[in-house]
C-alpha positions as CSV (number, residue, x, y, z in Angstrom):
1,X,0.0,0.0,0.0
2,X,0.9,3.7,-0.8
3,X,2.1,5.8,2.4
4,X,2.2,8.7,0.4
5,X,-1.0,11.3,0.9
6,X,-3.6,12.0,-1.7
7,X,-4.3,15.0,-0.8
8,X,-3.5,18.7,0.3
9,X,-4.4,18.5,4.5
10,X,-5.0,21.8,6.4
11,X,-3.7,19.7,9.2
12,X,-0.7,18.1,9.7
13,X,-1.6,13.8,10.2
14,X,-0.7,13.6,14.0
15,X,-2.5,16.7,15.2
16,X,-5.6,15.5,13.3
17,X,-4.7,11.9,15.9
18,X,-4.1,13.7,18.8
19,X,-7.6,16.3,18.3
20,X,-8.9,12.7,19.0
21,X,-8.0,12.0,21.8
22,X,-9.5,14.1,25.2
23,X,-5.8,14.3,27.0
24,X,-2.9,14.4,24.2
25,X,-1.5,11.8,22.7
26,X,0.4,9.3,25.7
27,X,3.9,8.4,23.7
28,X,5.9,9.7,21.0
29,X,3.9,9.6,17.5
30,X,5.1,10.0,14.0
31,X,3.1,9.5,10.6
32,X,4.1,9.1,7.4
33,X,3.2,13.2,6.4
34,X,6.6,14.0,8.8
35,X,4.1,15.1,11.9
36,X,5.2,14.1,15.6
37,X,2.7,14.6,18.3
38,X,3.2,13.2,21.8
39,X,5.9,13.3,24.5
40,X,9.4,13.8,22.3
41,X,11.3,12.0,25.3
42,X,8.6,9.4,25.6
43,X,11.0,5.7,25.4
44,X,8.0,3.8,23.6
45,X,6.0,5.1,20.4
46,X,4.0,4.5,17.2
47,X,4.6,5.0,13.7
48,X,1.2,5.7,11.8
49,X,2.6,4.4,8.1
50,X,-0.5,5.0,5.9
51,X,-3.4,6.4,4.8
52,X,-5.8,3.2,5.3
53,X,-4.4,3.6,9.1
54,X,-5.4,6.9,9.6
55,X,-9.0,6.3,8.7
56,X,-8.6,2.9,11.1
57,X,-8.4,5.4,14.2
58,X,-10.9,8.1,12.7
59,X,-13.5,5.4,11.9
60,X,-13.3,3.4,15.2
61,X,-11.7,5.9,17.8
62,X,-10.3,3.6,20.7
63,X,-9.3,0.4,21.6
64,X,-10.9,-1.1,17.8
65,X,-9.6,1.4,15.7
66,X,-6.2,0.7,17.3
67,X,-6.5,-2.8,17.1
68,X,-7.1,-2.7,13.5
69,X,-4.6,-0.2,12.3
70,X,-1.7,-2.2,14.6
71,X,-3.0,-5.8,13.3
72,X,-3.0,-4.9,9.8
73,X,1.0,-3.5,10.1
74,X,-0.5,0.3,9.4
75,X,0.4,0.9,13.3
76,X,4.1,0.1,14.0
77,X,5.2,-0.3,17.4
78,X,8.4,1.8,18.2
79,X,11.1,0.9,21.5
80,X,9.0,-2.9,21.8
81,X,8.9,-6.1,19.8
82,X,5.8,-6.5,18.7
83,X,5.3,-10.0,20.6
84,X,5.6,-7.7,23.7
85,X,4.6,-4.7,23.3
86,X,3.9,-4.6,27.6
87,X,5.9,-1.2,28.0
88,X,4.1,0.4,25.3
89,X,0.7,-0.9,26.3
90,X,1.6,0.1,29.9
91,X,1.5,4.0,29.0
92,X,-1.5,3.4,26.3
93,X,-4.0,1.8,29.2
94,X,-2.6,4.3,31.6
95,X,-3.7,7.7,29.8
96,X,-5.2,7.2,26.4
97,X,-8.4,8.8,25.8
98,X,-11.2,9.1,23.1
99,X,-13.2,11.2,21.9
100,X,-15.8,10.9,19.9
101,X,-16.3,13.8,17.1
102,X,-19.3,15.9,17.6
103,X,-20.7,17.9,14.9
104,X,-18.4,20.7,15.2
105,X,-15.4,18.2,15.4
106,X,-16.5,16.0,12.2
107,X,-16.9,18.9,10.2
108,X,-13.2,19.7,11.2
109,X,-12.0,16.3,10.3
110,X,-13.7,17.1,7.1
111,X,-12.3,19.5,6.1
112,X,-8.9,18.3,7.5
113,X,-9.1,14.6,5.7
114,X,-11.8,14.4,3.3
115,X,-14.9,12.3,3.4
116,X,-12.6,9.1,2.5
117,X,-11.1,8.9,5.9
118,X,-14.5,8.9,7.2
119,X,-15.8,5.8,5.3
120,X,-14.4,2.6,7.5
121,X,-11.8,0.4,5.5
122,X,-12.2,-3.4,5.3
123,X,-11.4,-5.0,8.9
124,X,-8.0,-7.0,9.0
125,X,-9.2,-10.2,8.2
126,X,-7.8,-11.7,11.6
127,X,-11.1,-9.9,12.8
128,X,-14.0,-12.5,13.5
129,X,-17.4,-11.1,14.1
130,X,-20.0,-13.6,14.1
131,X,-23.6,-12.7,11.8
132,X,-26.4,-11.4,13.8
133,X,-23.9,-11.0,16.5
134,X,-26.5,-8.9,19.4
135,X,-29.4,-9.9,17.6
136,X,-30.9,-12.4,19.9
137,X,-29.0,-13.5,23.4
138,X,-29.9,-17.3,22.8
139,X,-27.9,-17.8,19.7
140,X,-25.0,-17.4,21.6
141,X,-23.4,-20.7,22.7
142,X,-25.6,-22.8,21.0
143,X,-23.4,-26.0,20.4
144,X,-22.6,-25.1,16.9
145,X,-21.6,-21.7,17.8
146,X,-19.3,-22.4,20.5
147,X,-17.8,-25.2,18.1
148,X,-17.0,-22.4,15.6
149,X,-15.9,-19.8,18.1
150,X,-13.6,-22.7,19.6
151,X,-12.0,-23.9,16.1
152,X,-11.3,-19.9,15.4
153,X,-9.7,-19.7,18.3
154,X,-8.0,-22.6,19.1
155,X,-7.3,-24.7,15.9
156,X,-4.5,-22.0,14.3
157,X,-1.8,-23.9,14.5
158,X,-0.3,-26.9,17.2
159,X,3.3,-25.9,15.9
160,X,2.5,-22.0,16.6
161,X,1.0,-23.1,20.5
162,X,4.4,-25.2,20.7
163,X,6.1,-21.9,20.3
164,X,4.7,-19.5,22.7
165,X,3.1,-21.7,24.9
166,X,6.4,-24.0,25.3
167,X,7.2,-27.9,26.2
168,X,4.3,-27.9,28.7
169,X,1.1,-26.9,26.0
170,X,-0.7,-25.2,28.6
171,X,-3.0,-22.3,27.7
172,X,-3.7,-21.8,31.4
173,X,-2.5,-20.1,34.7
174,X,0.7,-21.7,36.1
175,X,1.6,-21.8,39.6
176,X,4.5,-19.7,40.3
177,X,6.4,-21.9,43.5
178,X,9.1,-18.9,43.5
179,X,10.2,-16.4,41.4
180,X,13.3,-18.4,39.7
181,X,11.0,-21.5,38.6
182,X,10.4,-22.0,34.7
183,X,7.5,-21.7,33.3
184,X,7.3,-25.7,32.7
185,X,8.0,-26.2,36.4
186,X,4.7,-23.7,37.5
187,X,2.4,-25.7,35.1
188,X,3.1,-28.9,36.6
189,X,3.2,-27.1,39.5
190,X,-0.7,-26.1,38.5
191,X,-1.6,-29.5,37.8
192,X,-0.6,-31.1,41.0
193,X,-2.2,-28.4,43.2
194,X,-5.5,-29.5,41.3
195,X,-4.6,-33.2,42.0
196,X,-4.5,-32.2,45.7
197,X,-7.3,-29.9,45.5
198,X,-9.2,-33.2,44.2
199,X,-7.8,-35.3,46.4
200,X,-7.1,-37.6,43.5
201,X,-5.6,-41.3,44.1
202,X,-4.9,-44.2,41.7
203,X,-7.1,-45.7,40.0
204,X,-10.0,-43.2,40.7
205,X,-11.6,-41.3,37.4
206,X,-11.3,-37.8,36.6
207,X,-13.5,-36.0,34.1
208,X,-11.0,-33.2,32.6
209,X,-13.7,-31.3,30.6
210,X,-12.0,-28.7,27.8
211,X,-8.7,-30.3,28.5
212,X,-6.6,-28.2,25.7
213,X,-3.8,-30.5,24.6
214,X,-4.2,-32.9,27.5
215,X,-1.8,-32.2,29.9
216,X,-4.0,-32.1,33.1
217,X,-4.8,-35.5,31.7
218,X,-1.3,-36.7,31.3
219,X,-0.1,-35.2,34.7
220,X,-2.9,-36.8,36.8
221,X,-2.2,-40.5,34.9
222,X,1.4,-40.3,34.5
223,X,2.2,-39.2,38.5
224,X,-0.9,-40.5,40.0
225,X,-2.6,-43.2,38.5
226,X,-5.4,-41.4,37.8
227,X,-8.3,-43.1,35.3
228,X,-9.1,-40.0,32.9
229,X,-11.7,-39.0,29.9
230,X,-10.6,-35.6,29.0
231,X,-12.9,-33.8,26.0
232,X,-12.0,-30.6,24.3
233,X,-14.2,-29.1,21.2
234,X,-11.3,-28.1,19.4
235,X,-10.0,-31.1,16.6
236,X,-6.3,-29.9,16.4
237,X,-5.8,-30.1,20.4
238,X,-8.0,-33.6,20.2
239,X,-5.4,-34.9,18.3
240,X,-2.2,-33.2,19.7
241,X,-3.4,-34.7,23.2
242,X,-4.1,-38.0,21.2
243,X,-0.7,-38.5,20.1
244,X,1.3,-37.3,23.2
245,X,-0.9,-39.8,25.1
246,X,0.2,-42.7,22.8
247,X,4.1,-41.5,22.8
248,X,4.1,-40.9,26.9
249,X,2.5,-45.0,26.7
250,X,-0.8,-43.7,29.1
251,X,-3.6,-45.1,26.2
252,X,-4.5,-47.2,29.4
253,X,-5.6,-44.6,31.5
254,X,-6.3,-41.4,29.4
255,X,-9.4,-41.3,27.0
256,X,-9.2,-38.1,24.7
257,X,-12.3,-37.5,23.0
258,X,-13.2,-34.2,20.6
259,X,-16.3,-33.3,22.3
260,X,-18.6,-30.9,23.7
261,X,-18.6,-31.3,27.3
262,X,-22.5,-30.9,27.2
263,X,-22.6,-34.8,25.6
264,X,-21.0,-36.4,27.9
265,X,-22.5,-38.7,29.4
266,X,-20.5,-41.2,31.5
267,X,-20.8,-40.9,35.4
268,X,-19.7,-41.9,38.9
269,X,-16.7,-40.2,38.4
270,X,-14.9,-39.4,41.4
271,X,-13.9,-35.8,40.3
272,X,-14.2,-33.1,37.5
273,X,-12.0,-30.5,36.8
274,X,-12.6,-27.7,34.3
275,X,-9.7,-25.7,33.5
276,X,-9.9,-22.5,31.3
277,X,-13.5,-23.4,29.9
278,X,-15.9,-21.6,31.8
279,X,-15.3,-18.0,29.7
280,X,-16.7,-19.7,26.8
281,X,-19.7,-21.5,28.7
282,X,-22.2,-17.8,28.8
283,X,-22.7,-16.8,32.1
284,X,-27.1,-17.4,31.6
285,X,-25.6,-20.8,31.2
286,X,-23.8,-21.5,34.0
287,X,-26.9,-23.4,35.9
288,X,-27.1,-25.8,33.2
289,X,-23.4,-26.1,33.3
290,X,-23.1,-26.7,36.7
291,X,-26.0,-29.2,37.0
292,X,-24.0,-31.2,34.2
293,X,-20.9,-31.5,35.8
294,X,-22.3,-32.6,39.0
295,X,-24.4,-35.0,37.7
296,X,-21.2,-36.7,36.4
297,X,-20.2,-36.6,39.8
298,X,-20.3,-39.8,42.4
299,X,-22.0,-38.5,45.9
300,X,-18.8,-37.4,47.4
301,X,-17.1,-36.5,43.6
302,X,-15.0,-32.8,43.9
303,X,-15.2,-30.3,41.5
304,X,-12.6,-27.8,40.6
305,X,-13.4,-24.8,38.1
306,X,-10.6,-23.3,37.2
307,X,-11.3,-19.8,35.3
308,X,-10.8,-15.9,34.5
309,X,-13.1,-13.6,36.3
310,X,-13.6,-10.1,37.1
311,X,-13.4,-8.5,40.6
312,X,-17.0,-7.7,40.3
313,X,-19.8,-9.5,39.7
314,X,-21.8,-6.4,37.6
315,X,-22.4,-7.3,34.1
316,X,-19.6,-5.7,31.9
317,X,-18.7,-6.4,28.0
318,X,-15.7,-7.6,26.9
319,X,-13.6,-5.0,25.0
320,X,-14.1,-4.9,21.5
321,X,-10.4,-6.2,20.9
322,X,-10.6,-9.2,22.8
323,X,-14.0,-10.2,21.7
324,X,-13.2,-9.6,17.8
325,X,-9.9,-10.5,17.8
326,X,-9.6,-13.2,20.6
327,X,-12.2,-15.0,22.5
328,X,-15.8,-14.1,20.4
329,X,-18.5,-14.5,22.2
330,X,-16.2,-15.2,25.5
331,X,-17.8,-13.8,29.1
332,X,-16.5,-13.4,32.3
333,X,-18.1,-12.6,35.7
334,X,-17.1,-12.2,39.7
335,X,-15.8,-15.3,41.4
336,X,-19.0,-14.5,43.9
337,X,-21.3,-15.2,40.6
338,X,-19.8,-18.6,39.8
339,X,-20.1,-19.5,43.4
340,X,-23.7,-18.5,43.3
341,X,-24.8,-20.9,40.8
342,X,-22.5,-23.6,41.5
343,X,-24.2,-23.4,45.1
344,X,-27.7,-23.2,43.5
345,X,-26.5,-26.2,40.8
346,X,-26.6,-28.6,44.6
347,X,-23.1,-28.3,44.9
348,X,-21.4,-27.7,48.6
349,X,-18.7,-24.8,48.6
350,X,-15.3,-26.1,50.0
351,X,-12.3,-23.4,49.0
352,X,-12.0,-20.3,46.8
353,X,-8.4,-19.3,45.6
354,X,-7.3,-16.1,43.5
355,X,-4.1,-16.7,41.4
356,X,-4.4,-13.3,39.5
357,X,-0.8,-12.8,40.6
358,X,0.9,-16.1,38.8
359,X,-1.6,-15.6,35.6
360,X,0.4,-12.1,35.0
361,X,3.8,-14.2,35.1
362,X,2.3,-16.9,33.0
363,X,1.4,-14.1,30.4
364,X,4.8,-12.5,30.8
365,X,6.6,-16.1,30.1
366,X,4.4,-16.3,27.1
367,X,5.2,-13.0,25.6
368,X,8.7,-14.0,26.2
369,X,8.5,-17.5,24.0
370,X,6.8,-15.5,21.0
371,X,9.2,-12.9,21.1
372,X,11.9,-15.7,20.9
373,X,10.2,-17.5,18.0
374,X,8.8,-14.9,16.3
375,X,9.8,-15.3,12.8
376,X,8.8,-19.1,13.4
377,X,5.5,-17.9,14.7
378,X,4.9,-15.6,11.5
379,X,5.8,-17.9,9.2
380,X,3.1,-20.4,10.5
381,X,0.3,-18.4,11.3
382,X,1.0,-15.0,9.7
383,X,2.1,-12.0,10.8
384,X,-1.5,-10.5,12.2
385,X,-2.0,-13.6,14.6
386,X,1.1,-12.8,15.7
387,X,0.6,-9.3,16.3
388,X,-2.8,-9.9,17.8
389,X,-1.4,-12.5,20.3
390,X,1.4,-10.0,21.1
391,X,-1.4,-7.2,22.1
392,X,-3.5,-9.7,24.2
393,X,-1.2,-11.4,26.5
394,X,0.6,-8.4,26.7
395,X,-2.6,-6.8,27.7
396,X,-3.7,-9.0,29.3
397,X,-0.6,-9.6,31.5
398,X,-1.6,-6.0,32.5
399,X,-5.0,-6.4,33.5
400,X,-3.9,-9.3,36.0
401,X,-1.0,-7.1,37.6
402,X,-4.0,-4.4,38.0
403,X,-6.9,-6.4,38.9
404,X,-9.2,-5.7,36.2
405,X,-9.0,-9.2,35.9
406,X,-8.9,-12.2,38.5
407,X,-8.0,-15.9,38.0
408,X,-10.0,-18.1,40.8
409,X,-9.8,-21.9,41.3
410,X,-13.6,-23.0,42.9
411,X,-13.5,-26.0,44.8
412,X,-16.9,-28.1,45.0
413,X,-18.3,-30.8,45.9
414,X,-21.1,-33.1,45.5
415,X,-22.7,-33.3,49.1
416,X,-26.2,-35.2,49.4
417,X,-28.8,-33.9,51.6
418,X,-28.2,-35.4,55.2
419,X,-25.0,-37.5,53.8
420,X,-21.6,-36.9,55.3
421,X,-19.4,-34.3,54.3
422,X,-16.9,-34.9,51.6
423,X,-13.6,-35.3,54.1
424,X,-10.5,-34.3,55.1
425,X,-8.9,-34.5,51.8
426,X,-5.4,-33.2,50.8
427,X,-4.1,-30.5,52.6
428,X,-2.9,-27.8,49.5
């Protein structure tokens, strides 16, 4: 694409940027026309290369326009790699904000752009917004919704989840047991806290619903003895976990089947864990998936729901980056919401645990991995996945280390009316 103008501007390009936004532009700017705006000392900045960029951020002012003009390469990062742009993202959450034109201030942009910049360009295509998206609440995580949403998500690429997520292929919160362990070490760290959590022993069953690539699965068989099914909805993790169960020689203990959890079946098991699913299940559905899981459950059976949530429990959209560009159709809630309906679902409340702290150094070991294999991890899934990974975990790593957003492990069990409780268990 051209970067050179086609047109006359009254304005020079970043001033027209920074009338957009309500206190001045956060870090050094430049754009293609020559034009700086922003702090001149500022360590970390963008370069606005083209035209098609400019009407990214004038069509969509905030975090979409952004997104767009930085996914499609029209938005270069400056002092960051772009598979971490934390310190640049850092100043940007901290102080940027929109505006949106009134009739006095489109006029203005008018005259200073043309009516061009004011027609929105074609969406990177690494955007995903589903057809009659708010149209009705119930055609949201219907089964073959979720499916789609999951295989968008999830199916990019094994080899490009080997390289950012590393050996371990876990795309959840690790367990950090001090700050010199590796990231390996504080996922299997994860996965035995759950074991003990579950109080799991050989030769008991463990329904490990959206298992990923299996390595909950593998951990609890390989170190415990554990009996498992393990069901994910996306095909390429289905048969990653497949084939690592076969090559670690566990066929005997660890089922994996590509599945919805909501056709399972099988019961009696003596635990459930569900790690990293709930933000896909809809929080109006979380009686229904609560009810499921303990009816899978033997009298007695543990639960452990691992997941994301919010340190509120108001309803609150996701951010038009993260649900366009990341998780459609994800939602998250408080911890006190999940507990709620879990309670309501028959199930007895036994521990609640925040790990917002080790999900930001889980996030800041990821960034690290893509940074290292970036050019691996463009050449197999592109160069705007690999930008729009680099802006979420970054972001994301953020919103952890600022408690916009939580991690809780929920600890249930299924108690009958007038029966026992469910025991001692392992002390975690």
């Amino acid at each position: 694409m051209s970067v050179t103008p086609t047109r006359t501007r009254s304005r020079p390009v970043a001033a027209v940027i920074g009338s957009l936004m309500r206190d001045g532009v956060p870090v050094r700017l430049s754009a293609w026309d020559g034009s700086t705006t922003g702090p001149p000392d500022s360590p970390v900045g963008l370069r606005l290369r083209t035209e098609r960029g400019l009407s990214y951020l004038v069509t969509a002012p905030g975090d979409l326009g952004l997104a767009r003009a930085y996914v499609a390469g029209d938005l270069e990062p400056e002092g960051v790699h772009p598979g971490d742009p934390y310190a640049l993202l850092a100043r940007l959450m901290d102080r940027t904000r929109f505006r949106v034109p009134g009739p006095t201030g489109t006029v203005a942009l008018l005259r200073s752009l043309g009516l061009s910049h004011l027609v929105p360009p074609e969406p990177p295509p690494e955007e995903h917004l589903p057809r009659w998206r708010r149209a009705v609440e119930g055609v949201r995580h219907t089964r073959t919704r979720d499916a789609g949403v999951i295989e968008r998500h999830y199916d990019v690429s094994n080899r490009f989840y080997e390289r950012v997520l590393g050996p371990s292929m876990t795309y959840t919160c690790a367990l950090f047991p001090d700050a010199d362990a590796t990231l390996e070490e504080a996922q299997a760290a994860k996965h035995e806290l759950v074991v003990r959590k579950l109080d799991l022993r050989p030769g008991q069953r463990l329904l490990d619903v959206g298992c990923g690539w299996g390595a909950m699965a593998r951990h609890a068989a390989r170190e415990h003895g554990v009996r498992v099914l393990a069901v994910t909805l996306s095909a390429e993790q289905a048969a990653w976990a497949r084939a690592d169960v076969e090559r670690e020689g566990l066929g005997d203990l660890v089922e994996v089947r590509h599945q919805d959890y909501r056709e399972v079946v099988d019961g009696g098991f003596d635990a459930v864990c569900s790690i990293g699913l709930t933000e896909h299940v809809g929080v109006r559905r979380y009686p229904a998936y609560f009810r499921h899981l303990r009816d899978r459950l033997r009298p007695g059976g543990r639960l452990l729901n691992h997941s994301i949530t919010r340190p509120h429990n108001a309803r609150t959209e996701t951010g038009a980056f993260i649900d366009r560009y990341v998780f459609p159709d994800g939602e998250l809630t408080g911890v006190g919401r999940i507990v709620t309906e879990a309670q309501d679902a028959g199930l007895e409340l036994l521990h609640v645990e925040n790990l917002r702290d080790h999900y930001a150094l889980t996030l800041r070991d990821w960034c690290a991995n893509l940074v290292t294999h970036w050019d691996d991890c463009v050449a197999e899934a592109g160069i705007g996945t690999a930008r729009v990974w680099g802006l979420y975990m970054a972001g994301s790593r953020l919103g952890f280390e600022r408690n916009t957003v939580e991690l809780h492990q929920v600890l249930l069990a299924r108690t009958e009316p007038g029966s026992p409780g469910p025991g001692l268990g392992s002390h975690w």
